[in-house]
Gaussian input, Z-matrix of N, CA and C with variables (Angstrom, degrees):
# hf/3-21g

backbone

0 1
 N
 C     1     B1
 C     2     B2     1     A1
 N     3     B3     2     A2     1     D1
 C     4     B4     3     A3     2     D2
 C     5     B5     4     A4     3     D3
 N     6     B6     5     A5     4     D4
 C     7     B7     6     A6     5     D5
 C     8     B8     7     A7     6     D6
 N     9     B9     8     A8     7     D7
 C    10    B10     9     A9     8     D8
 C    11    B11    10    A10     9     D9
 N    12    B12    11    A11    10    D10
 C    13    B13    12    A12    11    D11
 C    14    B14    13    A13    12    D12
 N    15    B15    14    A14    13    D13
 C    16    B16    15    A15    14    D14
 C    17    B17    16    A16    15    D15
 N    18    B18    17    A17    16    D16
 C    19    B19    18    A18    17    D17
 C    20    B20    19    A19    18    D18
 N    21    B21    20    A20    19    D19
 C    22    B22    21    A21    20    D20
 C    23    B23    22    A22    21    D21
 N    24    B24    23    A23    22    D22
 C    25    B25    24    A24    23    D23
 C    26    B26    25    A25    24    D24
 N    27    B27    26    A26    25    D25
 C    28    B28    27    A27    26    D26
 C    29    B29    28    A28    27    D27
 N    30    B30    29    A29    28    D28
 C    31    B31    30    A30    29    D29
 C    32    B32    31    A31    30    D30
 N    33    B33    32    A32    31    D31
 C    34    B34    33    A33    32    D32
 C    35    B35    34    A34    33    D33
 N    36    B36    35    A35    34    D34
 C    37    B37    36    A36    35    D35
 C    38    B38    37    A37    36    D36
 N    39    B39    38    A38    37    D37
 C    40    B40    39    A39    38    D38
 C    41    B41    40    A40    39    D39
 N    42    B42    41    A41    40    D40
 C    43    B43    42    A42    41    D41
 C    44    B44    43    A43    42    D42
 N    45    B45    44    A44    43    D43
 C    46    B46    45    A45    44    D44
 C    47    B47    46    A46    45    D45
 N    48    B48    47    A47    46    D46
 C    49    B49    48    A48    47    D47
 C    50    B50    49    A49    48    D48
 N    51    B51    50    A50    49    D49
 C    52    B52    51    A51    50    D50
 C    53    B53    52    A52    51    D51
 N    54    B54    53    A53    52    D52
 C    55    B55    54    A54    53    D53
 C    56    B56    55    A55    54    D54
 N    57    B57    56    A56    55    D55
 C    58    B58    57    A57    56    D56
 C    59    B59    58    A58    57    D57
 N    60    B60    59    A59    58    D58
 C    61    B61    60    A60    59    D59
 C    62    B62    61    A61    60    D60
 N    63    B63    62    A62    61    D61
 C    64    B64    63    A63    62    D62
 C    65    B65    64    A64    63    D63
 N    66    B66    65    A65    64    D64
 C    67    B67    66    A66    65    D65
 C    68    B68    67    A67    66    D66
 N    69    B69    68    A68    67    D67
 C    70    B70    69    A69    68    D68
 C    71    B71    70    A70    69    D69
 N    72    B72    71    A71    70    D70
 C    73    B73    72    A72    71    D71
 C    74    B74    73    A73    72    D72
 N    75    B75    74    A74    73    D73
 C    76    B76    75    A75    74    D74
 C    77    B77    76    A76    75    D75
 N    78    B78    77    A77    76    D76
 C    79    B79    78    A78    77    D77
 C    80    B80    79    A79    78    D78
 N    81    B81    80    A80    79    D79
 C    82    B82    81    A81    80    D80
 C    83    B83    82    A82    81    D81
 N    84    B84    83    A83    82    D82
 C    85    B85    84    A84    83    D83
 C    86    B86    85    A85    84    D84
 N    87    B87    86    A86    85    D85
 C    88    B88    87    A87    86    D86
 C    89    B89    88    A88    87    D87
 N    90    B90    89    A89    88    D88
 C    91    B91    90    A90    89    D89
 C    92    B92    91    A91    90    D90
 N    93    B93    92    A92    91    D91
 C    94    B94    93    A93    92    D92
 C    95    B95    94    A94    93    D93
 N    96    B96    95    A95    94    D94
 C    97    B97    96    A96    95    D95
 C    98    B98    97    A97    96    D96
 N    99    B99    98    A98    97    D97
 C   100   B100    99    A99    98    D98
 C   101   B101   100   A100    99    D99
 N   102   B102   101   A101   100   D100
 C   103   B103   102   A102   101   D101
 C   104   B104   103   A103   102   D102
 N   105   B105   104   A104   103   D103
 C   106   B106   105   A105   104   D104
 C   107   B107   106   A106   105   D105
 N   108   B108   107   A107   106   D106
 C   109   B109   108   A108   107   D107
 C   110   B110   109   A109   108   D108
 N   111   B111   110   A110   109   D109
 C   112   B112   111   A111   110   D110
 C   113   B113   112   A112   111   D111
 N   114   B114   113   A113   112   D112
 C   115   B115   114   A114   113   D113
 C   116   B116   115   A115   114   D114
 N   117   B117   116   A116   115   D115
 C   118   B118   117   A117   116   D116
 C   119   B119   118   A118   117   D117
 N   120   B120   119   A119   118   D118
 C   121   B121   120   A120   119   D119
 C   122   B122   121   A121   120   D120
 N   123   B123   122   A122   121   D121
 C   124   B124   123   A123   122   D122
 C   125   B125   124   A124   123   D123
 N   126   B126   125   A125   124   D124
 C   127   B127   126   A126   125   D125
 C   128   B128   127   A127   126   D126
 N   129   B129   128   A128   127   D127
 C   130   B130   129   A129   128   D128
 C   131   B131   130   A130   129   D129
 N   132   B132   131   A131   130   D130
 C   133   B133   132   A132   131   D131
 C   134   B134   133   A133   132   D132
 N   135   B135   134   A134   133   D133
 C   136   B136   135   A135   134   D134
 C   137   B137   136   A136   135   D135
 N   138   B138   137   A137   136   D136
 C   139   B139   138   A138   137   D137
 C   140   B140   139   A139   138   D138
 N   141   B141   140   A140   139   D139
 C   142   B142   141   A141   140   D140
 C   143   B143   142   A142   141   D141
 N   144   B144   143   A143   142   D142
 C   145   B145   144   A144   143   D143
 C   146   B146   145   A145   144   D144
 N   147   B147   146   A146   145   D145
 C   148   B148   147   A147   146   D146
 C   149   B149   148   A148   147   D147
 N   150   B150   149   A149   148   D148
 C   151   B151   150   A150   149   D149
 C   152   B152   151   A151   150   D150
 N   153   B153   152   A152   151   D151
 C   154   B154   153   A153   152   D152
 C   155   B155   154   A154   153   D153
 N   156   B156   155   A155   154   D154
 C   157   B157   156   A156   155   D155
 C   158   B158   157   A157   156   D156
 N   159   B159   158   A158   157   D157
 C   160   B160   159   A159   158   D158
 C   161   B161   160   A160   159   D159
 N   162   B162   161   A161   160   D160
 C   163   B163   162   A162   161   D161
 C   164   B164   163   A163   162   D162
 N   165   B165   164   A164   163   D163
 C   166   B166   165   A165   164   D164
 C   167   B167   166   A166   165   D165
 N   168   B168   167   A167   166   D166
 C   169   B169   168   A168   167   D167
 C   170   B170   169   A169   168   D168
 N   171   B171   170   A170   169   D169
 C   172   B172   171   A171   170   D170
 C   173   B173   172   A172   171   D171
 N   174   B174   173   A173   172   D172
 C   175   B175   174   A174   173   D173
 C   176   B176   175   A175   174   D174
 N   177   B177   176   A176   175   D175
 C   178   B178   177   A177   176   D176
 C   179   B179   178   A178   177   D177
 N   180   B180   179   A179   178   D178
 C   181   B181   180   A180   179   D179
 C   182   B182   181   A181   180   D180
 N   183   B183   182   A182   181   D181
 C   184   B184   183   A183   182   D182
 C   185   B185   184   A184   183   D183
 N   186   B186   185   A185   184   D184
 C   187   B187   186   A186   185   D185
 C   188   B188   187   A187   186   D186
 N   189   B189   188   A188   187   D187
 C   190   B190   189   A189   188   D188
 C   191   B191   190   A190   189   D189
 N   192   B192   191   A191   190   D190
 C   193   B193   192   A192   191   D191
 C   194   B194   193   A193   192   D192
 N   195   B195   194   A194   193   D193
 C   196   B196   195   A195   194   D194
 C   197   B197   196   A196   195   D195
 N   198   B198   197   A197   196   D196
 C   199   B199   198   A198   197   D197
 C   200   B200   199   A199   198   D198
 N   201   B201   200   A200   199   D199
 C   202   B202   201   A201   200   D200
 C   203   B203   202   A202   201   D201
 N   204   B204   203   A203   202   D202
 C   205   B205   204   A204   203   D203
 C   206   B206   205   A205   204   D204
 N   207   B207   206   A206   205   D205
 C   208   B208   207   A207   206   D206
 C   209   B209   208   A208   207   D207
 N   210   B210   209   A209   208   D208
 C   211   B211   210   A210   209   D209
 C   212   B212   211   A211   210   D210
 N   213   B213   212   A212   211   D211
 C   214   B214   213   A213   212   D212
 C   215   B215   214   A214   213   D213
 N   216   B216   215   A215   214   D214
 C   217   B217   216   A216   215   D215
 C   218   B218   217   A217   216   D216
 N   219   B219   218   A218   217   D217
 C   220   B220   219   A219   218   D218
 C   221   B221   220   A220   219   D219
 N   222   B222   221   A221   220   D220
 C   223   B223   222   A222   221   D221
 C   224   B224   223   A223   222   D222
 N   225   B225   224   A224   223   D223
 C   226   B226   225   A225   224   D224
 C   227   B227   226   A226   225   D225
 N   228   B228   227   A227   226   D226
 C   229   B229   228   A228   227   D227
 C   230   B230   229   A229   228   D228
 N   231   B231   230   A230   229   D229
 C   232   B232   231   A231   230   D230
 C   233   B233   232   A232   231   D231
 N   234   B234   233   A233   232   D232
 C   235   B235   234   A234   233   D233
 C   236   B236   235   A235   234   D234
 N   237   B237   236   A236   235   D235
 C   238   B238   237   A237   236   D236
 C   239   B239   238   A238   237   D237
 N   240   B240   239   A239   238   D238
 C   241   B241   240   A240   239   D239
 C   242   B242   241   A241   240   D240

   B1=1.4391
   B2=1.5185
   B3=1.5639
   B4=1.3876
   B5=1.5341
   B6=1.5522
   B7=1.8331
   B8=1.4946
   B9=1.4208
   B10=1.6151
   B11=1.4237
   B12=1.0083
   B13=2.1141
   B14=1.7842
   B15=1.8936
   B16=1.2982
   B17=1.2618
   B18=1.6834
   B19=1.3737
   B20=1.1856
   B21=2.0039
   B22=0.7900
   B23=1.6564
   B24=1.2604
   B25=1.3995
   B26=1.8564
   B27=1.9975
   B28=1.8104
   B29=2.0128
   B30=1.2019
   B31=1.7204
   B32=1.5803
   B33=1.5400
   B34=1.5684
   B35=1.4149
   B36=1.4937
   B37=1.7365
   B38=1.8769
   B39=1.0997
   B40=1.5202
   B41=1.2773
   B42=1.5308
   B43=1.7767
   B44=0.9755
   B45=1.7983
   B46=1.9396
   B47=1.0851
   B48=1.4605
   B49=1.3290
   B50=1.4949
   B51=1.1812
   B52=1.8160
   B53=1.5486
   B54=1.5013
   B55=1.5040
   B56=1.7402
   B57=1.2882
   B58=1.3901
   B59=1.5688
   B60=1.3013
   B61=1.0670
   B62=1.9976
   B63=0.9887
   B64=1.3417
   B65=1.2771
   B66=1.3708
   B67=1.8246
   B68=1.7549
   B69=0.9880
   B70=1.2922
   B71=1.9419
   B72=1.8701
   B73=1.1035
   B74=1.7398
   B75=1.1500
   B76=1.5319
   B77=1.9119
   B78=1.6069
   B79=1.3387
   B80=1.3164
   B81=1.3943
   B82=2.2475
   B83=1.1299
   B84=1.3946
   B85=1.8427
   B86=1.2152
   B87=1.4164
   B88=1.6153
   B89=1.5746
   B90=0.6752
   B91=1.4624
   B92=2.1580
   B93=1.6128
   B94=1.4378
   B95=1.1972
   B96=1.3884
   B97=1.1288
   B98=1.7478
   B99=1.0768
   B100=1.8458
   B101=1.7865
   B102=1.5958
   B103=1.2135
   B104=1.9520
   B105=1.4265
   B106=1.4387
   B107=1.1720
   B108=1.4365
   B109=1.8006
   B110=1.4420
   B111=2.0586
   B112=0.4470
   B113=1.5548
   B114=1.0597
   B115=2.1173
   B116=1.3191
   B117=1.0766
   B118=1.2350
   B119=1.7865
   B120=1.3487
   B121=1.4843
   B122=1.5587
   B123=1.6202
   B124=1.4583
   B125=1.7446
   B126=1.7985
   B127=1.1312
   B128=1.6767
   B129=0.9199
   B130=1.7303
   B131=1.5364
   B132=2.1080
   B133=1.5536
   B134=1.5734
   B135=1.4679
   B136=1.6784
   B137=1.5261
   B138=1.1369
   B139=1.6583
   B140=1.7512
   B141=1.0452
   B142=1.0485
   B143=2.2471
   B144=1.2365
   B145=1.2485
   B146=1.7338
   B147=1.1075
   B148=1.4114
   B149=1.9351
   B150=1.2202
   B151=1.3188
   B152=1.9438
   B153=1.6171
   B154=1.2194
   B155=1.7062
   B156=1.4993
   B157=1.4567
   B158=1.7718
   B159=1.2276
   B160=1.3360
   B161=1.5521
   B162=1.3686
   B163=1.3389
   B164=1.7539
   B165=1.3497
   B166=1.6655
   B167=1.9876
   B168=1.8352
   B169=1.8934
   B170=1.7391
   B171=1.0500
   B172=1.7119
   B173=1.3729
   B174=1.6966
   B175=1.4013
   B176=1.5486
   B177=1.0031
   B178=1.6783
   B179=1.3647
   B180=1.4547
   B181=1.6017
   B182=1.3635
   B183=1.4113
   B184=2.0059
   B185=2.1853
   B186=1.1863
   B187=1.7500
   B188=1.2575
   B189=1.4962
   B190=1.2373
   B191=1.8307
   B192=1.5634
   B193=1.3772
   B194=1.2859
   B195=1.2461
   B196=1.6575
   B197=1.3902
   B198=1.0760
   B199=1.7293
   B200=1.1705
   B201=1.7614
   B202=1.4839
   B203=1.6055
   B204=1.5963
   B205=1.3490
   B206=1.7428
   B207=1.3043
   B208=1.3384
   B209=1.9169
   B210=1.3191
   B211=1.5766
   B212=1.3497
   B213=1.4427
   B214=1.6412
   B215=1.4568
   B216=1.2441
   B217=1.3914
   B218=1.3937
   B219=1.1543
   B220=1.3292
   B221=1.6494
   B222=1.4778
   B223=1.5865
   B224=1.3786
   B225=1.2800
   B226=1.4551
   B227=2.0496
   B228=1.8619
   B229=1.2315
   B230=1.3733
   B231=1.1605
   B232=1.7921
   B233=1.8100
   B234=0.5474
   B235=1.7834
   B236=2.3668
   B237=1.5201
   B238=1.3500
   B239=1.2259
   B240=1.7032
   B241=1.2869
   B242=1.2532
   A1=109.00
   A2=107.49
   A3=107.47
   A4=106.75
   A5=101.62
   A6=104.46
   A7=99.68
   A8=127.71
   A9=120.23
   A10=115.62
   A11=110.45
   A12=123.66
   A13=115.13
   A14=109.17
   A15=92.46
   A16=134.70
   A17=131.47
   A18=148.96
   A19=97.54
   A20=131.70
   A21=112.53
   A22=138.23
   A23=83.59
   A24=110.84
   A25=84.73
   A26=100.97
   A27=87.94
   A28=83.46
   A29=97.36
   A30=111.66
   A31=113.63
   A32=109.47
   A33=112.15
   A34=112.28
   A35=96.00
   A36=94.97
   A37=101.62
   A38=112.66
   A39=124.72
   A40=99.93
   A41=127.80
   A42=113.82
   A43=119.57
   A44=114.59
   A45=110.43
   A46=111.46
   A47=118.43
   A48=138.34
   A49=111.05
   A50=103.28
   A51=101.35
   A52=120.56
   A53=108.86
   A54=91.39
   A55=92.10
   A56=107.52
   A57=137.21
   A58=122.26
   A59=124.71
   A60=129.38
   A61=118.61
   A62=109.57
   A63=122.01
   A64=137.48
   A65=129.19
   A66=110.36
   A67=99.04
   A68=122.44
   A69=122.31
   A70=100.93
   A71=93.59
   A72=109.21
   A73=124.71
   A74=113.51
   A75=114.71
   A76=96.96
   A77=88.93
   A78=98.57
   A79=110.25
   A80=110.72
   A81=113.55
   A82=93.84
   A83=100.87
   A84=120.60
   A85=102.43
   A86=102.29
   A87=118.07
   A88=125.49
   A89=129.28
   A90=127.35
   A91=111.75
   A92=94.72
   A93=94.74
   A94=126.85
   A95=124.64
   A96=116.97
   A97=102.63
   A98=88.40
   A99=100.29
   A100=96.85
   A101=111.80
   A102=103.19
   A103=117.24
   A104=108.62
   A105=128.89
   A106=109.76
   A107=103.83
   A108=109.11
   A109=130.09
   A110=126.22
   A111=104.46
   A112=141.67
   A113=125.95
   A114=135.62
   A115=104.64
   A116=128.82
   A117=176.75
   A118=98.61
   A119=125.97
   A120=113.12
   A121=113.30
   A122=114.93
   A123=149.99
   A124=97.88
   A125=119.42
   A126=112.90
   A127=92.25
   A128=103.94
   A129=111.10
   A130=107.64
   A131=107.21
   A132=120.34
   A133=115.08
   A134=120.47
   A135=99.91
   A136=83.65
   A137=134.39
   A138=135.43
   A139=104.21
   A140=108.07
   A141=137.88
   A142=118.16
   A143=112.00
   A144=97.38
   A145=88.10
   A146=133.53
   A147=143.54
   A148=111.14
   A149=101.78
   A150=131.68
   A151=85.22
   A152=134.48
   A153=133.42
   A154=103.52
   A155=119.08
   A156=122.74
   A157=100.34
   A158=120.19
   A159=138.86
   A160=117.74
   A161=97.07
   A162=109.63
   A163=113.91
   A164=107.10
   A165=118.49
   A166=101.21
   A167=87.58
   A168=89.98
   A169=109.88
   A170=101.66
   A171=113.72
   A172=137.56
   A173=123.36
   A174=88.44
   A175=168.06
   A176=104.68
   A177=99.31
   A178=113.38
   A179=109.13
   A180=104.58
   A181=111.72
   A182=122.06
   A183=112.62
   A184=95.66
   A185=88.76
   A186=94.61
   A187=117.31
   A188=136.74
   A189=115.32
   A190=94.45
   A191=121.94
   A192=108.37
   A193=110.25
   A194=116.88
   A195=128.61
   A196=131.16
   A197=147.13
   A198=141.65
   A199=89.43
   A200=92.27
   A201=105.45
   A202=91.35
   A203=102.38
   A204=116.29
   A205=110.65
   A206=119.33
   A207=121.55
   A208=117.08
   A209=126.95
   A210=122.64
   A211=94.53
   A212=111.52
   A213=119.00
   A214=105.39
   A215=101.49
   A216=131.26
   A217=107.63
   A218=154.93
   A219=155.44
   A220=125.15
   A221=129.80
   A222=93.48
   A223=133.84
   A224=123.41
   A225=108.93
   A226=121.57
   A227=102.98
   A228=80.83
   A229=124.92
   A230=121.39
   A231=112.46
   A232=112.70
   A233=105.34
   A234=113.86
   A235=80.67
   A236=112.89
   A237=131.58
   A238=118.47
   A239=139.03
   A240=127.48
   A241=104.68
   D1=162.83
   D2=-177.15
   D3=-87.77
   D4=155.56
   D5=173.01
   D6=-21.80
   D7=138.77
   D8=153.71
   D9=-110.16
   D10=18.54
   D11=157.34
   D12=-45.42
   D13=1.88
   D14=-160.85
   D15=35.76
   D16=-121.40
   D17=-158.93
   D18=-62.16
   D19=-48.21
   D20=-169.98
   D21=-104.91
   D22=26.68
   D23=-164.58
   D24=-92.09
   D25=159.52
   D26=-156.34
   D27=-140.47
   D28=68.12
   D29=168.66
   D30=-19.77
   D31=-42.20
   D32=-174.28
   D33=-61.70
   D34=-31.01
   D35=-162.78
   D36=-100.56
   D37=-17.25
   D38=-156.15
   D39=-123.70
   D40=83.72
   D41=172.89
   D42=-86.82
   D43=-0.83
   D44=-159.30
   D45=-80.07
   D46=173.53
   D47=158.46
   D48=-78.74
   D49=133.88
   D50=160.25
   D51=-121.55
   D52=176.99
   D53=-164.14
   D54=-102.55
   D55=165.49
   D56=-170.53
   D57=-120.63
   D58=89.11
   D59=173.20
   D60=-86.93
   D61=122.43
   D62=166.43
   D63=-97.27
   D64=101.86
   D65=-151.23
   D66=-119.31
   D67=147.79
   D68=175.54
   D69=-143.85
   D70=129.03
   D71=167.11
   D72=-153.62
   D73=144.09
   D74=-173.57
   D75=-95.06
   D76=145.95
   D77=-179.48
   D78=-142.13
   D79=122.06
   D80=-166.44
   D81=-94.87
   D82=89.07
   D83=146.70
   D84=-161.23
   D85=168.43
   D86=176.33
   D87=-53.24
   D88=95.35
   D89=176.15
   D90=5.62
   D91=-69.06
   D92=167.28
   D93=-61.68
   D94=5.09
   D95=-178.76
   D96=-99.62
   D97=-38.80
   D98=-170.04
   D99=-57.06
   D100=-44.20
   D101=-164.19
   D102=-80.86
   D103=-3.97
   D104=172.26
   D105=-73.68
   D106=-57.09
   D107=166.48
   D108=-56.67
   D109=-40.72
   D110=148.52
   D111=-56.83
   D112=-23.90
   D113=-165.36
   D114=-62.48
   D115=-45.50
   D116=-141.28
   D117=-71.48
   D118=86.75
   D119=-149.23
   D120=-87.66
   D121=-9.15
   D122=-162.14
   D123=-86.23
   D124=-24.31
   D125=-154.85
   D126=-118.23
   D127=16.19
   D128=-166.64
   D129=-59.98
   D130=-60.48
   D131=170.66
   D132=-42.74
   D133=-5.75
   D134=-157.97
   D135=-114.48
   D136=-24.33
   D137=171.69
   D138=-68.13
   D139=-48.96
   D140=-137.80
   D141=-117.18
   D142=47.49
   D143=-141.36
   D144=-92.25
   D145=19.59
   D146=161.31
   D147=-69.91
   D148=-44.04
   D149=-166.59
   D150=-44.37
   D151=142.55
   D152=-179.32
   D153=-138.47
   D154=-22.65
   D155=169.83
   D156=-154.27
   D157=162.18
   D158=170.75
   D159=167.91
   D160=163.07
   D161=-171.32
   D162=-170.02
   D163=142.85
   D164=-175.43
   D165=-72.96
   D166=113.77
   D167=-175.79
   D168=-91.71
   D169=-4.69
   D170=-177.36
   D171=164.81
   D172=97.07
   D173=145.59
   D174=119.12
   D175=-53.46
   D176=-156.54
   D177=-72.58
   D178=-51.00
   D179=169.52
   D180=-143.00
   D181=-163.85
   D182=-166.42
   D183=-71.75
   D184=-12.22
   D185=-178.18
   D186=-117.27
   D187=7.92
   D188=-172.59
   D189=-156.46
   D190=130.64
   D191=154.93
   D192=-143.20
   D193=-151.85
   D194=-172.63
   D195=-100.18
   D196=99.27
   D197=-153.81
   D198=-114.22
   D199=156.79
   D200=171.30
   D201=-151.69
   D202=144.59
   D203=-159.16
   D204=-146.43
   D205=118.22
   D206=-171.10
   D207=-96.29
   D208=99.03
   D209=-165.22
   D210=-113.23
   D211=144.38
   D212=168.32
   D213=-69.10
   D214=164.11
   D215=176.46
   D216=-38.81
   D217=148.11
   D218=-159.19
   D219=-151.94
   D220=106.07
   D221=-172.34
   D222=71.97
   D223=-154.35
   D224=158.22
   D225=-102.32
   D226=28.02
   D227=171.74
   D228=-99.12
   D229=156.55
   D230=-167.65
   D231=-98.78
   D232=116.86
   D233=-173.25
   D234=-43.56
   D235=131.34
   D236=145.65
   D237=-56.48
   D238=139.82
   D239=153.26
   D240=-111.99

């Protein structure tokens, strides 16, 4: 698939394709619970055991902020700089 950054995505400079993973899974708990667990920056490795550095960058409201998360190379996708 193409960049999906829309507007800020920059076609001139970037023609590739990238790959597209789609995952679907059901999980028996409450909605608020799933989303506590996910926030939760301590529980990141056990979802997540690819995950090699991260950390909460901000914020935004009493329910929602910004993560940033560092994964090795995978397959054939190539980590962007």
């Amino acid at each position: 698939m193409k960049d999906s950054r829309g507007k800020y995505a920059n076609p001139d400079a970037d023609d590739q394709e990238y790959p597209c993973l789609k995952i679907f899974a059901t999980i028996d708990a409450p909605m608020e619970d799933v989303c506590e667990y996910l926030s939760q920056e301590s529980h990141m490795g056990e979802y997540n055991d690819l995950v090699v550095a991260h950390r909460d960058l901000e914020d935004i409201t009493p329910h929602s902020k910004i993560c940033w998360s560092l994964c090795p190379q995978i397959l054939f996708i190539k980590v962007s700089s």
